[in-house]
N, C-alpha and C positions, 0 to 999 in steps of 0.2 A: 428333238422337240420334247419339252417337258409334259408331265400328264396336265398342269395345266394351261398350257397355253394350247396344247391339242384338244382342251374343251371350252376355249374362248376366253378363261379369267374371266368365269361368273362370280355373280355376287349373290342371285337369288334362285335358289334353289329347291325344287319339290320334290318331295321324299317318296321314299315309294313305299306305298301303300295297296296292301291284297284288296283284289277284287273294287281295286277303286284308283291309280294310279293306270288307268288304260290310256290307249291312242287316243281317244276322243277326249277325256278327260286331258289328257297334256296337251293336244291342242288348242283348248279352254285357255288351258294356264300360261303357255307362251304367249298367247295375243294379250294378256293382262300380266306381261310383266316378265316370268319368269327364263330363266336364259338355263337354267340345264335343270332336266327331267331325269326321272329310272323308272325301270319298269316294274311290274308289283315283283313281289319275290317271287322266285320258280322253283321248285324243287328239284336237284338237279339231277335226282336217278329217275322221274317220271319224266324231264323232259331228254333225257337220251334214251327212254327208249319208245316212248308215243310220239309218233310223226304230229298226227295232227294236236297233241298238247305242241308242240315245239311248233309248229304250224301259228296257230292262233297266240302265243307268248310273243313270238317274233315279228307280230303286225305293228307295222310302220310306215313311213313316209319319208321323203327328203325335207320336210318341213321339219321333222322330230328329230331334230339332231340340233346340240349336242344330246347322246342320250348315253346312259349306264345300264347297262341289266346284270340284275342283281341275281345271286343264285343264292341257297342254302343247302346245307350237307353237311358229311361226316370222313366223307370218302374222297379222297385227294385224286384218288383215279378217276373216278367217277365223275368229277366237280370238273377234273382236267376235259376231260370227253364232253360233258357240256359247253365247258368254255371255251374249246376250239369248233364247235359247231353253231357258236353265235359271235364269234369274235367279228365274223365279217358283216355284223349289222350293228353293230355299236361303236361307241368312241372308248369304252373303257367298261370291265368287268367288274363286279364289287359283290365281296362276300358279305351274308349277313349274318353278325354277331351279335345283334342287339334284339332281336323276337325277344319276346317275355314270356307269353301265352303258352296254356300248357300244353297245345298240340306243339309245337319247338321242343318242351321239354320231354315226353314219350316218343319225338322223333331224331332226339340229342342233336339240335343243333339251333341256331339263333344264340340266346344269351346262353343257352343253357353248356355252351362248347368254353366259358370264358376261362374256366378253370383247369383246361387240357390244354397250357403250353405248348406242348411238346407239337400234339395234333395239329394245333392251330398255326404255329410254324412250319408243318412240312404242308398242309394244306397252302396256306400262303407263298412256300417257296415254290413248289409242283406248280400252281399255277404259272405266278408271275417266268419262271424258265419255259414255260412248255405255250404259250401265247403272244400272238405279237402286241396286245394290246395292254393298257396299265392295269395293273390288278391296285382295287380297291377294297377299305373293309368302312361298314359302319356299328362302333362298340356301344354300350353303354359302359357306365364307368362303375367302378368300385366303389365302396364308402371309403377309401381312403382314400387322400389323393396321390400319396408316393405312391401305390399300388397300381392304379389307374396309369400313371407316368410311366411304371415300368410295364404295363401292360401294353403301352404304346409306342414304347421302345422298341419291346420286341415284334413288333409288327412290322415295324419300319427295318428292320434288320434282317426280317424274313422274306421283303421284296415287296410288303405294299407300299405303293408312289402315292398315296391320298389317304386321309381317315374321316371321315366324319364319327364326330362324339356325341351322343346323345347324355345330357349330365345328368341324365336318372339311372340307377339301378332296376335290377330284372326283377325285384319285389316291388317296383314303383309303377302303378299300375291299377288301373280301375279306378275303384272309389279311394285308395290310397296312393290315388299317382303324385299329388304334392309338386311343390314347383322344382325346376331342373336345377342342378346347379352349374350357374357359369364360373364361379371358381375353378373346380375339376377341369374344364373346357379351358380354360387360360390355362393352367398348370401344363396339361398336354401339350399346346399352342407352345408354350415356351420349352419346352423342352424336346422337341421333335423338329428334326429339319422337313419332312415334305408337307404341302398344303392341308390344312385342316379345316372343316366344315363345322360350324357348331348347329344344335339341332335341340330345342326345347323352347317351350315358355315363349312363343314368337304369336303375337294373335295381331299385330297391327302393325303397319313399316315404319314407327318408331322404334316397335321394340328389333325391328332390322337392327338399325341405326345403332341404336344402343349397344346390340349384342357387338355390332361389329367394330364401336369406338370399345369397349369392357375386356373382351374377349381376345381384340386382336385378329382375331383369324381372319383366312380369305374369303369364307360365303358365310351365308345360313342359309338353313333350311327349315322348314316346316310341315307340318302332315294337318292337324286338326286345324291348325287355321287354316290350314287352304280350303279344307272339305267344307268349309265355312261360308270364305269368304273367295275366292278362285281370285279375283284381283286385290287382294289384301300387298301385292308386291306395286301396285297404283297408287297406292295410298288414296285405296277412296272405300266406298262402300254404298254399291249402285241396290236398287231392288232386288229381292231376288229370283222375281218372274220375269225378269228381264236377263239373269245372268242364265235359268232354268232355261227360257228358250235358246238362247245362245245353245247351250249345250245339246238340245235335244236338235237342230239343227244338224250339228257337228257328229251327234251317231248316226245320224241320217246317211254323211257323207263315210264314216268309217266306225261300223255296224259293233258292237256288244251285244253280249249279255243284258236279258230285260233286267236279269237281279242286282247288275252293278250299278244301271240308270235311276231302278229306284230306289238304292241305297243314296245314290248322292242326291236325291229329292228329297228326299229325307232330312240330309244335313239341312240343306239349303231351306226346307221349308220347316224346320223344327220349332221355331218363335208361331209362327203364323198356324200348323198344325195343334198346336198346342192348346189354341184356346176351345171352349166348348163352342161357340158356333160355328169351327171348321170341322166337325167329327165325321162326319156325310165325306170330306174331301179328302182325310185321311185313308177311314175305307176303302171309297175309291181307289188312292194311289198305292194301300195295301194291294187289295185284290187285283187291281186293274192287269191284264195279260198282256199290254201292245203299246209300243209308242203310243199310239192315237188314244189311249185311255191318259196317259202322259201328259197329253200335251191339253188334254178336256181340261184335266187337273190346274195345269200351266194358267189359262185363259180365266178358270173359273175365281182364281187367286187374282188375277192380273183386274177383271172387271170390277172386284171387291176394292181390293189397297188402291189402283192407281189413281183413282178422283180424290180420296185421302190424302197421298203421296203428292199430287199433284195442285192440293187446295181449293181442289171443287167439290170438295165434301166434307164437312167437319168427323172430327175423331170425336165420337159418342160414343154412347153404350159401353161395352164392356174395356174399352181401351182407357178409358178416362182413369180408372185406376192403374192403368199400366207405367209399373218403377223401373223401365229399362233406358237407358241412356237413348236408344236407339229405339226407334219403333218396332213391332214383330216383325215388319215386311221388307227390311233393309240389313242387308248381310252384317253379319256379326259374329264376333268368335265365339264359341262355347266356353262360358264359365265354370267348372269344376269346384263342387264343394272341397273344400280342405281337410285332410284325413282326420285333422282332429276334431274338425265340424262333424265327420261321418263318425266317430268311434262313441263320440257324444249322442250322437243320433239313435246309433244301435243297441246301446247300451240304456237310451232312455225303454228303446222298443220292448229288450230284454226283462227292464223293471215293469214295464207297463204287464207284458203275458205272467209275471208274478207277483203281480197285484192280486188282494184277496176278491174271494169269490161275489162279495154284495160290492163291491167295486165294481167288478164287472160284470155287475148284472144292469150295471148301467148302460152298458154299450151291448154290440151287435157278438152274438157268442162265434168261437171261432170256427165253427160250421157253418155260419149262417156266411161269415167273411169271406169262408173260402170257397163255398158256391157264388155268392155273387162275384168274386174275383175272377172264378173259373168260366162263367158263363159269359163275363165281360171279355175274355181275353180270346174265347171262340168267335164271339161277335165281332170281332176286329183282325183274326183270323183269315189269311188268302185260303183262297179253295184247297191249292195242294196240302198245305198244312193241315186245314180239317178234313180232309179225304187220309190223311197219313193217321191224322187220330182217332177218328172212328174206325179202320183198319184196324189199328191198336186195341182199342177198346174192346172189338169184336170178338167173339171167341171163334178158331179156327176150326173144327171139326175136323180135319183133314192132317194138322199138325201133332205131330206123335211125342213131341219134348213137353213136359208141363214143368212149368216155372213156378214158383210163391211166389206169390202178387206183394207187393209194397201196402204197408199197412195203412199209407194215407192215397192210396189211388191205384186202379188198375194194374201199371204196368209192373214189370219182372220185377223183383228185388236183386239190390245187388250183390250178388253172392259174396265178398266180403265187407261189406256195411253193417256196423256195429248196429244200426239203428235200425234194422232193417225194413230198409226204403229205398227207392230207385233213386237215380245219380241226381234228378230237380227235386223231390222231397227233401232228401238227405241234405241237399246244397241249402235250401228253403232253411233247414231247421241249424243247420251249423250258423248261417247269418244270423238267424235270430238271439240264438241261445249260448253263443260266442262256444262254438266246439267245434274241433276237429274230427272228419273220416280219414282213416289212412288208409281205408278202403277202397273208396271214391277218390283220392288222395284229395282231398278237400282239407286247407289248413285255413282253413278263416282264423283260429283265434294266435296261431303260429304268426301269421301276417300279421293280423292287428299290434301283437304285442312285439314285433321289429317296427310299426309303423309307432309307438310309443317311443320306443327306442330312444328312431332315428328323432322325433321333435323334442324328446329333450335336451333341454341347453346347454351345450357343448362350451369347456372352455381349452381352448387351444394353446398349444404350448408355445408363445411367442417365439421360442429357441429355435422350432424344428424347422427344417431346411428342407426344401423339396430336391429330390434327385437329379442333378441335371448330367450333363455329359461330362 
């Protein structure tokens, strides 16, 4: 039997995403649609040697199938040893080569493994020989595409039976993530015999549709839209104190993490939290410690919007200005400003802090900024976090190490930081002032000027030929 007809020959598929792709949450997603799930990514030398990591990674159900658990690593022994101690609760194994983030890259693996061949085929062959089930991988692609093609060649020649392509690269990411390309994703598609998954730029089941008449391949998948929209594979887009109870239900029956519950509250309420008269309700579902703080939240949203929603209450006050296609309280994808909307942005910031002095003596001086910012961002603060920062703040009397203090706040300086400032200052001032830490290894202005780069107009050489077999 092929890997994919041993996972039912899905079409729509949900990505897996840390501390947010859990049991409950896939439960969510296959009642709206979705027909193959993965688990978040595991680390695969913590989960072979902590029982109960490997314990709570492995919570499931016979409802949760088809399902993929995904690992990350370096070590082909190691990755083998996890993967024969979950082979027997999955349909299929899948390494992750697409992380971007820079804990991946100080723990060398995710995207940051793409450029180690050699690794990356004896990782793929060690598993796929030493497991009864298909080993998967999911890349992101190259900025070339014959690169990307040959990057996917040798995958499939190293024994992975499936790829899922992500058409962004490992700088493509944050406020410069930019749209995917499905180009790259076809190129792959056509030049690879086993199943391929494409995985970007997916916010509504047309752009399903789309990808999969464009692209060719046999699924797509998604991550932000679904945190989004959890039935986005319905093609609807229901309330979202209605999709919020649904879920809070569903942890009811198969228990998480509070931090991952109010992460996807968050998603879900990000339009509706957003305005000034819900800031009392954000609070709340910051600080709150307990489902039942949750679900206060849930109800107290749900009595607001549903008479609205509903047509027994007209939309006043502060919505009547509201420029969204969609109301705040009906699920919706997250829009992402466009990098070169952001480089404009930062760059105006950049000229604004060197603007001369009777300039800005017109505005609030940047003392006065950063206490109110600072004070703002305590107020909105969960307990544990201001209990972590007043700790910090503290002096320890008892501690025998002393530090130099960061010249724009309390905490340590970072002992190689040019600017000398702790790792949020230093990040703080690299954003603003377009520079680099190679200390902090902080590259703001290295990224910016690849995210230049990549937006200018490219003319392509009608001649060249992509690599086929």
């Amino acid at each position: 039997m092929s890997v994919w007809e041993r996972l039912g020959s899905p079409r729509y598929v949900v990505a897996p995403m840390v501390d947010a792709s859990e049991l409950a949450w896939r439960m969510l997603c296959r009642r709206h649609g979705a027909q193959l799930c993965y688990t978040p990514m595991l680390h695969s030398s913590v989960f072979v040697k902590h029982p109960r990591y490997r314990e709570v990674s492995l919570a499931s159900c016979p409802e949760d199938r088809p399902l993929i658990i995904q690992f990350c690593g370096n070590d082909p022994a190691v990755m083998l040893e996890a993967a024969k101690l979950a082979e027997a609760h999955c349909d299929a194994i899948d390494i992750n080569l697409g992380c971007p983030q820079a804990i991946a890259k100080r723990g060398r693996y995710g995207a940051f493994l793409q450029d180690d061949w050699e690794l990356l085929s004896k990782i793929v062959q060690t598993l796929s020989q030493g497991v009864s089930v298909p080993i998967t991988c999911k890349v992101r692609v190259f900025d070339s595409v014959e690169k990307s093609v040959l990057y996917a060649q040798m995958l499939e020649t190293a024994g992975c039976k499936m790829l899922t392509v992500h058409g962004r690269t490992r700088e493509q990411k944050g406020p410069l993530t930019g749209l995917a390309s499905w180009a790259h994703i076809k190129a792959v598609r056509d030049n690879v015999r086993i199943p391929v998954i494409a995985n970007g730029n997916i916010q509504c089941l047309a752009d399903v549709e789309r990808c999969l008449l464009e692209v060719g391949c046999e699924a797509v998948m998604t991550a932000e839209g679904n945190l989004h929209n959890p039935c986005l594979f319905e093609g609807c887009s229901p309330p979202v104190y209605e999709v919020a109870q649904e879920y809070l239900e569903l942890v009811e029956s198969y228990p998480c993490p509070t931090s991952y519950v109010r992460g996807h509250l968050f998603k879900l309420f990000h339009e509706c939290l957003s305005l000034p008269s819900n800031s009392d309700l954000r609070n709340q579902l910051a600080k709150g410690p307990s489902i039942s703080d949750f679900k206060a939240v849930v109800e107290r949203l749900r009595a607001i919007y549903e008479p609205i929603h509903e047509g027994r209450q007209l939309w006043t006050h502060e919505y009547t200005s509201y420029d969204m296609e969609l109301p705040p309280w009906i699920c919706k994808p997250r829009v992402r400003m466009a990098p070169e909307e952001h480089i404009k942005k930062m760059e105006a910031v950049v000229s604004a802090e060197a603007a001369p002095v009777d300039e800005k003596e017109n505005n609030m001086t940047t003392a006065v900024k950063r206490a109110k910012r600072e004070s703002s961002s305590e107020a909105n603060m969960s307990k544990k976090k201001l209990k972590k920062l007043q700790k910090r703040q503290s002096e320890n009397p008892h501690c025998r190490k002393v530090f130099e203090k960061c010249c724009q706040c309390p905490n340590p300086v970072g002992l190689k930081c040019e600017f000398s400032m702790c790792k949020a200052c230093c990040k703080t001032k690299c954003y603003l002032e377009n520079w680099d830490c190679p200390g902090h290894r902080i590259l703001t202005r290295t990224r910016r000027e690849r995210a230049r780069t990549r937006a200018a107009p490219q003319n392509p050489d009608p001649q060249s030929q992509l690599i086929c077999r």
